[in-house]
C-alpha positions as CSV (number, residue, x, y, z in Angstrom):
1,X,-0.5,-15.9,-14.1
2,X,1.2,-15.2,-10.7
3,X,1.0,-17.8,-8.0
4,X,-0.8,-16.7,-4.8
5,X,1.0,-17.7,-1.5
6,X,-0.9,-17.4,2.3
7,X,1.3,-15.4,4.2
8,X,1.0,-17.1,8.1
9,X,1.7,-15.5,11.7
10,X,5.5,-17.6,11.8
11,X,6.6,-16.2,8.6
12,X,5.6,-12.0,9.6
13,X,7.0,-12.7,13.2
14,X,10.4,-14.4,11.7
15,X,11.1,-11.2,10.0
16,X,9.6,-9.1,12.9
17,X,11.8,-10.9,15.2
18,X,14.6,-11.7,13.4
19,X,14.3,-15.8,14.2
20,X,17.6,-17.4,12.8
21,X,17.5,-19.5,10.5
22,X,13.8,-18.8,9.6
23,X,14.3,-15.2,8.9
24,X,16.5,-15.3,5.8
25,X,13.5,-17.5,3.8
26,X,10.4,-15.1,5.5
27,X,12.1,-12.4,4.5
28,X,12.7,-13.5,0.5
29,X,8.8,-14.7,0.7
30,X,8.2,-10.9,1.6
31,X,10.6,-9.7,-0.6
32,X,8.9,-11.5,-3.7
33,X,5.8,-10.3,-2.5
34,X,6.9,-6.9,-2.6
35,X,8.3,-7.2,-6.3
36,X,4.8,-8.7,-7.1
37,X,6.0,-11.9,-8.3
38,X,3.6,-13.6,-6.8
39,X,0.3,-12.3,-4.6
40,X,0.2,-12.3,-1.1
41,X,-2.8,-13.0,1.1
42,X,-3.5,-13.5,4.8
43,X,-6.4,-13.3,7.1
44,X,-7.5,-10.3,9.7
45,X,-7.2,-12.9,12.0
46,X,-3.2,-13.3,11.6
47,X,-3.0,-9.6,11.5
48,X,-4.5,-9.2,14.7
49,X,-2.5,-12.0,16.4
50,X,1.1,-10.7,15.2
51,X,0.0,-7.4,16.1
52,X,-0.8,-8.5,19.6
53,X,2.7,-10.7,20.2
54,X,4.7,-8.0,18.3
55,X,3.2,-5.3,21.1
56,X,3.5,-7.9,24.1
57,X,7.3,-8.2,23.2
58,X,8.4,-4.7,22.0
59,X,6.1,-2.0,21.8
60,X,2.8,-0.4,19.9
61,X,4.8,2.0,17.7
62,X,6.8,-1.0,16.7
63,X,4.0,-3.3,16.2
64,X,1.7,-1.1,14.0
65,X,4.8,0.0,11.8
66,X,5.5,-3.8,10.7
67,X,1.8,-4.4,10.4
């Protein structure tokens, strides 16, 4: 049985921002998640708040593509 991990706001705004050194660890976690080793959940909530800083620091387009 795969392992299910909650994805929080830091580690989608690490890889949307690029935060050194957090970015090369948030970016494996997504990674993995994307090769389905292990299942990914997180809340409308944290959707809804990275979309909001992503926008407020680059743009819409930007913010709804890494969403």
């Amino acid at each position: 049985m795969k392992e299910k991990i909650f994805i929080d706001t830091d580690v989608i705004l690490d890889v949307a921002f690029e935060r050194i050194p957090f970015f090369y660890h948030s970016q494996k976690i997504l990674s993995l998640v994307e090769k389905n080793y292990f299942i990914c959940f997180t809340s409308s909530l944290i959707l809804a708040n990275c979309y909001y800083i992503i926008s407020s620091n680059k743009n819409k387009a930007v913010a709804q593509k890494t969403i």
